[in-house]
N, CA, C and O atoms as a GROMACS GRO file, in nm:
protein
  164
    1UNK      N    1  -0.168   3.145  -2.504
    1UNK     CA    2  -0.114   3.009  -2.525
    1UNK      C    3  -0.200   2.933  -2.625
    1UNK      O    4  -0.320   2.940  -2.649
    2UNK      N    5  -0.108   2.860  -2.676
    2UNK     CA    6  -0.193   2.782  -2.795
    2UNK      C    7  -0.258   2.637  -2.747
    2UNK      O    8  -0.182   2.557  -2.693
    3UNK      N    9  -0.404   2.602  -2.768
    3UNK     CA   10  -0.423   2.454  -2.732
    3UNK      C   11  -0.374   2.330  -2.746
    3UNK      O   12  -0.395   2.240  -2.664
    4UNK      N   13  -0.308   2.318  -2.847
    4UNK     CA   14  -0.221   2.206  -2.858
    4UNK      C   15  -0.143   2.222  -2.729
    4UNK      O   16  -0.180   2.144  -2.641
    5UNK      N   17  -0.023   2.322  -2.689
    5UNK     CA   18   0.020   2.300  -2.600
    5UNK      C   19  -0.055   2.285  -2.495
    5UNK      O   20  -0.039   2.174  -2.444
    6UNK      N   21  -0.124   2.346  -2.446
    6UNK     CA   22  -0.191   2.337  -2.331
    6UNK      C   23  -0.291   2.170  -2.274
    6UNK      O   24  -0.326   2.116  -2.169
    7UNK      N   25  -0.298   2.145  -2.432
    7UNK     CA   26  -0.313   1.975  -2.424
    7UNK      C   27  -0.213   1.916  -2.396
    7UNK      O   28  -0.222   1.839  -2.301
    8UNK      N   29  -0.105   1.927  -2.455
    8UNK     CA   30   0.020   1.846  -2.431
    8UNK      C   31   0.054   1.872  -2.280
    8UNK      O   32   0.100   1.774  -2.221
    9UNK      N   33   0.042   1.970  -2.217
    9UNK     CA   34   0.126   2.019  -2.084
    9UNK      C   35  -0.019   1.904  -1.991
    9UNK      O   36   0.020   1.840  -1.893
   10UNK      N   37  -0.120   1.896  -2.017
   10UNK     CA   38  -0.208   1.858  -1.901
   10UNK      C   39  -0.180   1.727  -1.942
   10UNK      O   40  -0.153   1.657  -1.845
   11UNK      N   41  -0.175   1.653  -2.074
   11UNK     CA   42  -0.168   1.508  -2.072
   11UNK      C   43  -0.022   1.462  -1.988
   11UNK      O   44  -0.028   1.370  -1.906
   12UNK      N   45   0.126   1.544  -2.019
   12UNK     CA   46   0.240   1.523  -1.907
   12UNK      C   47   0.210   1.495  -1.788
   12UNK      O   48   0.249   1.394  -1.730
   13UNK      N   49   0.132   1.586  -1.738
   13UNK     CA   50   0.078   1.613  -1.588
   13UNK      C   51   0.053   1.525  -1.574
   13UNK      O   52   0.133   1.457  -1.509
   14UNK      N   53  -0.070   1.460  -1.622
   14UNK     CA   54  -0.159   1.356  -1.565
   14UNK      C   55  -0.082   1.210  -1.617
   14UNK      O   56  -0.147   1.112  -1.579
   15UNK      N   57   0.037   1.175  -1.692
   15UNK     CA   58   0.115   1.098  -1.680
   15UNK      C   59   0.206   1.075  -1.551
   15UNK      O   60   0.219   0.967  -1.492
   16UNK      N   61   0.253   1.171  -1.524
   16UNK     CA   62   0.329   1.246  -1.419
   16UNK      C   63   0.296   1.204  -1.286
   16UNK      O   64   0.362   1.153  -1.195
   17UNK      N   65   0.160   1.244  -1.300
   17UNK     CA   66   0.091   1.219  -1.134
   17UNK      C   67   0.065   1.114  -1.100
   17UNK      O   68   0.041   1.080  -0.984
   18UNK      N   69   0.068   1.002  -1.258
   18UNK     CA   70  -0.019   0.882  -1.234
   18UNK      C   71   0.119   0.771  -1.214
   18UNK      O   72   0.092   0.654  -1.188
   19UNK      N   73   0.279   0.816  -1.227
   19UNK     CA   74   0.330   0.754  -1.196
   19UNK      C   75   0.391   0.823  -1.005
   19UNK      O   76   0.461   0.794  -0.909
   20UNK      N   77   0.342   0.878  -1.034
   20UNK     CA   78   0.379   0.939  -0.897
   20UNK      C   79   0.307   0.863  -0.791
   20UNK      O   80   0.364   0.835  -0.686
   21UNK      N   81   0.219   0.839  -0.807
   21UNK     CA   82   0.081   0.781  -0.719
   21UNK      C   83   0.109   0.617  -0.736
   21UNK      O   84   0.061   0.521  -0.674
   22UNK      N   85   0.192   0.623  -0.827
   22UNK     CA   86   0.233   0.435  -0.853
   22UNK      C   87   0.341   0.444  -0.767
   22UNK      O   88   0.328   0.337  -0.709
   23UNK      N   89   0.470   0.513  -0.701
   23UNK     CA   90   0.548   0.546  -0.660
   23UNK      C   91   0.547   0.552  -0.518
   23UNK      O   92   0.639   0.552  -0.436
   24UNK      N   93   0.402   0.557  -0.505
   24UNK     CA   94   0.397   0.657  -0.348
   24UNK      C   95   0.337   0.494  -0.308
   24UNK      O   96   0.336   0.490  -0.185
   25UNK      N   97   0.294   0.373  -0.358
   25UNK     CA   98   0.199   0.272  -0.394
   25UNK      C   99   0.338   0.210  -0.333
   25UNK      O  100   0.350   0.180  -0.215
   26UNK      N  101   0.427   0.197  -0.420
   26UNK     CA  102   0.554   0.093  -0.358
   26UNK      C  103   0.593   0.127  -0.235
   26UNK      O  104   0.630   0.052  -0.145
   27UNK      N  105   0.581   0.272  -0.235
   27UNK     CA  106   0.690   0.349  -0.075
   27UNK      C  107   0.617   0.259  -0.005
   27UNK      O  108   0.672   0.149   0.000
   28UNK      N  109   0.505   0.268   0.055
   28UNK     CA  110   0.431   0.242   0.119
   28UNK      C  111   0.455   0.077   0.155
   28UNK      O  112   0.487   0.025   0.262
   29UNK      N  113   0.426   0.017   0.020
   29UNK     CA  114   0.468  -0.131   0.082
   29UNK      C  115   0.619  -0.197   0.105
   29UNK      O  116   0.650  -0.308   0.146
   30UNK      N  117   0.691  -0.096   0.067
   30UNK     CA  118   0.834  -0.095   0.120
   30UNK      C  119   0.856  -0.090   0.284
   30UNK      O  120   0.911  -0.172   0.358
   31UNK      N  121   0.791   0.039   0.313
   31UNK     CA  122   0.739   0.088   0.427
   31UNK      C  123   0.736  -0.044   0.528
   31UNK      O  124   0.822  -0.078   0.610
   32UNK      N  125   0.577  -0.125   0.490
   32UNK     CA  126   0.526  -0.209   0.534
   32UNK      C  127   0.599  -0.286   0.528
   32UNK      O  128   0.590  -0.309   0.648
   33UNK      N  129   0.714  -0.398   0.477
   33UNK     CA  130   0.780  -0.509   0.442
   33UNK      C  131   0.886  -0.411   0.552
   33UNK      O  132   0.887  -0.475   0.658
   34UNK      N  133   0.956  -0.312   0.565
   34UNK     CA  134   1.023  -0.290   0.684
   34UNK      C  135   0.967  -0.302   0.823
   34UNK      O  136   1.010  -0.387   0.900
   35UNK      N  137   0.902  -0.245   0.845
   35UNK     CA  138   0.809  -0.250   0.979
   35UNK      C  139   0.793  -0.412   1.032
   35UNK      O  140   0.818  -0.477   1.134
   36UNK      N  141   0.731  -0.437   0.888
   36UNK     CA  142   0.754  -0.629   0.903
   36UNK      C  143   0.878  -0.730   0.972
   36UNK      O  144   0.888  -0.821   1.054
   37UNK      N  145   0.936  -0.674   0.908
   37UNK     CA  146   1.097  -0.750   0.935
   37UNK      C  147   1.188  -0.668   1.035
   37UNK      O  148   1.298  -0.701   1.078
   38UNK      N  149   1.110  -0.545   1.064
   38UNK     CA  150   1.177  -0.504   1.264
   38UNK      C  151   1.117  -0.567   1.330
   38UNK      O  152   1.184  -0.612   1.423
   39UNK      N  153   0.981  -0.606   1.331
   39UNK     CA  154   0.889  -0.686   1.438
   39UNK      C  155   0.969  -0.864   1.416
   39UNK      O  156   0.956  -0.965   1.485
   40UNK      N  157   1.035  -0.843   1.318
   40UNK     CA  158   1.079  -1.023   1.319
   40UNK      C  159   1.197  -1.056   1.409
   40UNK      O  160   1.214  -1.160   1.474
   41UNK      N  161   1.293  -0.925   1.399
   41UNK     CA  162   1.424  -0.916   1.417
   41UNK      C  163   1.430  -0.887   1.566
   41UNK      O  164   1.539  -0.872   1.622
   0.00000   0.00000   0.00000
């Protein structure tokens, strides 16, 4: 494999993961804002 690609494939990745981890960031307070508003209801 050539380095360019192999640069390009790890910089995707680590775009990838870093919106993934932003993703998993909302679930979570989605999560929380439900849990919230069963304890209201």
């Amino acid at each position: 494999m050539d380095i360019p690609r192999i640069k390009r494939i790890a910089w995707l990745t680590q775009i990838v993961s870093k919106s993934n981890r932003k993703n998993e960031l909302q679930l979570s307070q989605v999560k929380k804002t439900i849990k919230y508003f069963q304890l209201l209801t």
